[in-house]
N, C-alpha and C positions, 0 to 999 in steps of 0.2 A: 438498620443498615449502616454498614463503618463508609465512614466519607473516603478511607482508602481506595473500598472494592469499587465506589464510583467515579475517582481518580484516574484506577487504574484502566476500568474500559474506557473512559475519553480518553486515556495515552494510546489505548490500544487503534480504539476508533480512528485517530488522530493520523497514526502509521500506516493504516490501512486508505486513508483519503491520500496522503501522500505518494504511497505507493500506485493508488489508480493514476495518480499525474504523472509518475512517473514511466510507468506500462505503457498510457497514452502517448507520451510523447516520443516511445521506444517506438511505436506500433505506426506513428504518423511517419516517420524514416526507415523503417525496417523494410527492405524487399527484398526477394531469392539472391541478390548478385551481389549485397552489401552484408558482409560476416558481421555480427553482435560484436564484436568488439571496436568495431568500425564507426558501429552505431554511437555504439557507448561514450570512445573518444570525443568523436565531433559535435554529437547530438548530447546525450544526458547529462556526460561530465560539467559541462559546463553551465549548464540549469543545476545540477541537481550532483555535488561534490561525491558521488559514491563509489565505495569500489565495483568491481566487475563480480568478484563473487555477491556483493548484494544485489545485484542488477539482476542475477541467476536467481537471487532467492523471492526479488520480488517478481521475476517473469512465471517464477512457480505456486506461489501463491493465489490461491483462489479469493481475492481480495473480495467479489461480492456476495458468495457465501458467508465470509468472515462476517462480513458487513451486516448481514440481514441477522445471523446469529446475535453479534454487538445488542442491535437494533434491538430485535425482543428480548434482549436480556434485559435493558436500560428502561424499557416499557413496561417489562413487569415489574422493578423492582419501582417507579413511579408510582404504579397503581399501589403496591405493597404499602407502599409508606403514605 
């Protein structure tokens, strides 16, 4: 097993925990009468330095499917080696 392939799922892992705090802290400020860019502005920019389109990309992201995938992949190749 190359030390890359396991590199690269703990970067991926890594964006993916990031992105749940990121969603979180979208989802704890967001209500019907405050537009996402509102949000964005006051709340995440200033945690979390992102643009707006990645704010879209990570509110589309199905971050704990990715996760649980990460997970068993990282658990088999444990066991493998």
């Amino acid at each position: 097993m190359p030390i890359s392939s396991n590199r690269s799922l703990g970067i991926q892992k890594n964006k993916l925990l990031r992105y749940k705090l990121v969603k979180e802290l979208y989802q704890k400020h967001k209500t019907e009468d405050i537009p996402t860019t509102v949000v964005w502005r006051k709340y995440v920019y200033p945690v979390y330095p992102i643009s707006r389109t990645t704010l879209y990309e990570i509110l589309c992201t199905p971050i704990t499917s990715e996760l649980k995938k990460i997970e068993e992949l990282m658990s088999t190749k444990k066991k493998s080696s």
